[in-house]
N, C-alpha and C positions, 0 to 999 in steps of 0.2 A: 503618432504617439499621443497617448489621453495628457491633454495638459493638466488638468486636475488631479490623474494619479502623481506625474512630476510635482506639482504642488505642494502636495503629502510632505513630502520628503525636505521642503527646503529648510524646515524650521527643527530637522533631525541632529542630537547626539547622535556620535558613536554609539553610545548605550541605548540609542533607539531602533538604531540601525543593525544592532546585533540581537535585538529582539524581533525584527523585522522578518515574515515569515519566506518573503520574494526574497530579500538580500542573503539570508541565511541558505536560502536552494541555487541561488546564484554561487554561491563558494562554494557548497556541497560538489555543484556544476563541475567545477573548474574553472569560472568563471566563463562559462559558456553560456548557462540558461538566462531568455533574459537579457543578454549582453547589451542590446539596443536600448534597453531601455534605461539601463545605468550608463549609456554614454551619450543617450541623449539628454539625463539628467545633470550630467558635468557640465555637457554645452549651454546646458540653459540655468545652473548657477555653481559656475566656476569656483567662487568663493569657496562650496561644501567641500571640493575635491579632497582638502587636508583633513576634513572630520571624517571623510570618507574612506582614509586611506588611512586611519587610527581603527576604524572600526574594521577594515579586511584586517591589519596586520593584528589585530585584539584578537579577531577569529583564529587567526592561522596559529596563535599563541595557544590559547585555548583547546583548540580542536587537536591539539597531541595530546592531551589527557581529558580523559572523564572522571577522574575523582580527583577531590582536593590533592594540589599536588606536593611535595616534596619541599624542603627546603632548597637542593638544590633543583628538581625542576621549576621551581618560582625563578631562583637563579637565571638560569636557560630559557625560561620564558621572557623574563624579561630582558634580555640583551640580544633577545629573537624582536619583540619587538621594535625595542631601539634600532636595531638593526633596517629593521625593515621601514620603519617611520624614517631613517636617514636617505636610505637608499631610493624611494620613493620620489622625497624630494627633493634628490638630486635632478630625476629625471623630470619631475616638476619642472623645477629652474629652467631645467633646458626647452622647454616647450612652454615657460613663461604663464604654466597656470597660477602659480604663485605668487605673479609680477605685483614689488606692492604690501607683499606681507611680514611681518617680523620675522628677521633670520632667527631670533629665538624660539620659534612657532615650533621645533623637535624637540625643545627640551621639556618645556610646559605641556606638550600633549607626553612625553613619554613620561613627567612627573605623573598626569593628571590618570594614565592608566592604572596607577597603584589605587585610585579611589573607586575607576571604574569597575576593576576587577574585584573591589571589596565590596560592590554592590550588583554583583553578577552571579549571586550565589545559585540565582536560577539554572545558570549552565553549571557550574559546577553542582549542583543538588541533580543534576540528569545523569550524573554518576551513579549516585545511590538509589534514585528512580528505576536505574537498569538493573541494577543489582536486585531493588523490590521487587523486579518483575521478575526476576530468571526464579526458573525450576525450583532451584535449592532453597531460595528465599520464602516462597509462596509455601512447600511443603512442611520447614519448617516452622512455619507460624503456625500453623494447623492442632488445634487442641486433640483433636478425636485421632485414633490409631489408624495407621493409613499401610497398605500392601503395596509393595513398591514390586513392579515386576520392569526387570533391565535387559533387552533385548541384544546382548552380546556374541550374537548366532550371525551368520550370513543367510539367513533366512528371514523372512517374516515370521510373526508369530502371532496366532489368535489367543485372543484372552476373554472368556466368556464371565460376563458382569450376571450377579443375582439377579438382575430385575429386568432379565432378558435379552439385554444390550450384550455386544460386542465388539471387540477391538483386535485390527491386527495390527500390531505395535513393527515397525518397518526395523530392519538391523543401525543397530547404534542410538537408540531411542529410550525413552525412560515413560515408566506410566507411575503414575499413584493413586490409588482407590480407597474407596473404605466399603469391606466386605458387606457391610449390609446397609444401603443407604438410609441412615435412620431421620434425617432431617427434613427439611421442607426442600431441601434439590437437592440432587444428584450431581455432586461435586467431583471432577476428577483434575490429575494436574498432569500436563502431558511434554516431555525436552524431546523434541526430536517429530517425528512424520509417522502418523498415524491415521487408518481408516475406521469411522466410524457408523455403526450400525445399531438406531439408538430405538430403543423399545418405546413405545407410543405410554406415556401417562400424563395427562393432561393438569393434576394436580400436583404434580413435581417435576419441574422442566429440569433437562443434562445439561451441568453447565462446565464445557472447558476450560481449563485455564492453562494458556498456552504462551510462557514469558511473558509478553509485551501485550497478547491479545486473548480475550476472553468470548468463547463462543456457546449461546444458549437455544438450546432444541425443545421442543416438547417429543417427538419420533421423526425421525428424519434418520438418511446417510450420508457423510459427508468427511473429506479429506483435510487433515490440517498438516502445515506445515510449518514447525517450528523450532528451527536448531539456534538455539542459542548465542552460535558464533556468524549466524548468517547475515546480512545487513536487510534483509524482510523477512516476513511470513505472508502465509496464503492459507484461504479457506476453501473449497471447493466444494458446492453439493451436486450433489445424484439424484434424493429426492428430496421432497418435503420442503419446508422453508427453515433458513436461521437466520438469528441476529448477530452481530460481528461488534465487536466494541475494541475501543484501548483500555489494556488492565489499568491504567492509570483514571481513566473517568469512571469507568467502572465500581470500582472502588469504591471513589469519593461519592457515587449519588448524581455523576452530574449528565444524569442523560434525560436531557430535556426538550430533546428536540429530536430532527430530523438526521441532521449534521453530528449528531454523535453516535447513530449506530448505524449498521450497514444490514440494508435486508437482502436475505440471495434467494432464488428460488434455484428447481434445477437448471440443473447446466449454467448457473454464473459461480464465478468466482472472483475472490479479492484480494489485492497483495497490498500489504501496508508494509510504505519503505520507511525503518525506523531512523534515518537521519533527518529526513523533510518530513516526516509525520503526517505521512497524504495517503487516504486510500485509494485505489485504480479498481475498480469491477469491469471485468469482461467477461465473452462467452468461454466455457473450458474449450482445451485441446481437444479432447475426444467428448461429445455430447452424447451421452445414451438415449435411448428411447424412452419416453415417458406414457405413452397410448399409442396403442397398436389401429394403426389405419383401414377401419374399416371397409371404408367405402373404396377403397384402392389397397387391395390386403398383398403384405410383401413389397409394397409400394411399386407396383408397376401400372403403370402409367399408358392408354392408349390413347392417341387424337385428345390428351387430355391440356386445356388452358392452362401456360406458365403460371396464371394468378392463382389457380383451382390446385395446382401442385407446390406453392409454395405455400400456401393452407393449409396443407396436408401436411409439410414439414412442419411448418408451425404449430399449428396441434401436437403433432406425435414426438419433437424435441422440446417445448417451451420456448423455444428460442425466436425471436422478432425477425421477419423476415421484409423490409422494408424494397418494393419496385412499383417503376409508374405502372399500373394495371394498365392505364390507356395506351399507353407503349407497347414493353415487353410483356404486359401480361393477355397480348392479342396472340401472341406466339402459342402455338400448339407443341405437344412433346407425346412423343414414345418410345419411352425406354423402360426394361424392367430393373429397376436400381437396388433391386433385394435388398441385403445385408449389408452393401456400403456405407460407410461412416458419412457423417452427414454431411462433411465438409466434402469427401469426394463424390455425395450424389450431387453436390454445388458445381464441382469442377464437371460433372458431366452435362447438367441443366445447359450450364453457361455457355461451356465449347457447344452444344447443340444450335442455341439459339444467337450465339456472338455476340454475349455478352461476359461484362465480369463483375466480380461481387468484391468487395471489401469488407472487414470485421470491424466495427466502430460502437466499441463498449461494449455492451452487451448487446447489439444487434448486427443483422446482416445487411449490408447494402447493398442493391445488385444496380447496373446500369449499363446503358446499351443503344442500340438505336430499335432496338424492338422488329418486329415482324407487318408487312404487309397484310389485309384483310385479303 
């Protein structure tokens, strides 16, 4: 364990610790994620345990409501806390982390959480943060007249945009447009999973707004996923490139770096889970074809080198195809792998040669003991 990152933490409030982005994915957890390393922080300073166990039970208070709460939920929050500040260190006592501390140590912290939570406005302002982002919020802000078409069909349905572009709005989903994009982008606002097929103009980029997440194209197609009541969304492209943002930085101006937006090309995608605020990029489920294989058309393959055929996939998916060449890529292969999806031309590569592959982000990993000269 990093003794330095333990470090960090020993000079923590509660109210540090519920601003903390590891302890906050640690509860989200279950307290599962992580687990080693918040017990080998108790072991190495005891003392925190009780600040420690203000800030879980502050969480678990909290984390029932996202908006300012009620008179009587403040009620029930706070005799949740109390609750759980008592019970905690009971079991304290009994395993003696507490050996030594003032038995009044539960009242003064469950006093001291009425100040914490009046200075906690950041969790509770991620109520109306959520609410900023959803559908209803974003459209109604909107000064210019916008077409709202609501997909309440068990169908899909195409929706063809003036400036070329198109959308199939999936059933249960909502779009909002403005008939004629008169401004400098191409604004649309989308509740729910839609596919997009977006007309190339390079002086006015499409740009989504999909609750929580905003995604900007110049011509590209690409998959978003954004229901409202879901705990993530996802982006997926086909072709072209985009960038992926939180409607939250977006917003404000604050993309100044790398770390604030997300690039895809084809064949990746991204799910940003909105309780730990983390994106994941991988490769999609089904990769399309992006160039058609010349030099091997239909992709069949004779006496042809595992390194020389998985070059081939990489070219014609985009997709990173990482194996030792001095290895497995001595292995020769003949198969004709047509129209298979490209994960089962992998399953067929692999079982030929006795190897197996992994998916690690957005790349392929293949490994094995390779082939004899």
């Amino acid at each position: 364990m990093d003794k330095d990152l333990l470090k960090k933490y020993e000079h923590y409030s509660a109210e540090d610790f519920l601003r903390d982005d590891a302890f906050r994915a640690w509860m989200l957890s279950g307290l599962e994620e992580n687990s080693g390393l918040w017990e080998a922080f108790l072991r190495r300073f005891p003392a925190k345990a009780s600040t420690l166990t203000m800030a879980k039970a502050t969480f678990n208070a909290l984390h029932e409501t996202r908006e300012l709460p009620s008179e009587q939920q403040g009620t029930d929050m706070w005799q949740s806390i109390r609750s759980e500040i008592s019970s905690r260190e009971h079991e304290a006592r009994r395993a003696n982390i507490f050996a030594g501390m003032d038995t009044r140590w539960s009242w003064l912290a469950a006093a001291s959480v009425l100040l914490m939570m009046m200075s906690l406005g950041w969790y509770f302002s991620a109520g109306f943060t959520d609410k900023a982002a959803s559908y209803d919020q974003q459209v109604s802000n909107v000064r210019i007249v916008l077409t709202e078409r609501n997909n309440d069909t068990r169908k899909p349905q195409k929706i063809q945009l003036t400036d070329g572009s198109y959308v199939v709005l999936q059933p249960g989903s909502k779009l909002s447009y403005q008939e004629q994009f008169t401004g400098a982008k191409r604004e649309v606002y989308l509740s729910g999973q839609a596919y997009f097929k977006v007309a190339k103009n390079l002086a006015k980029p499409f740009i989504v707004y999909a609750n929580k997440l905003v995604v900007q194209v110049v011509g590209t197609s690409f998959t978003v996923n954004a229901d409202k009541n879901a705990f993530s969304g996802s982006v997926s492209v086909e072709t072209g490139k985009v960038k992926v943002f939180t409607y939250e930085k977006y917003l404000a101006g604050e993309i100044t770096g790398a770390g604030d937006e997300i690039l895809l090309t084809p064949n990746q995608q991204v799910t940003y889970n909105f309780d730990s605020e983390v994106f994941s990029k991988s490769v999609v489920s089904e990769p399309v074809i992006q160039e058609k294989p010349e030099a091997h058309p239909d992709f069949y393959f004779k006496n042809t080198s595992v390194a020389d055929v998985f070059r081939t996939l990489e070219k014609s998916y985009g997709v990173k195809i990482n194996c030792d060449e001095k290895n497995i890529g001595k292995c020769n292969l003949t198969a004709p792998l047509g129209n298979e999806p490209l994960f089962r031309k992998m399953d067929i590569i692999c079982q030929t040669i006795g190897a197996t592959y992994e998916v690690w982000g957005t790349e392929i990993i293949v490994s094995g003991k390779g082939c004899k000269n």
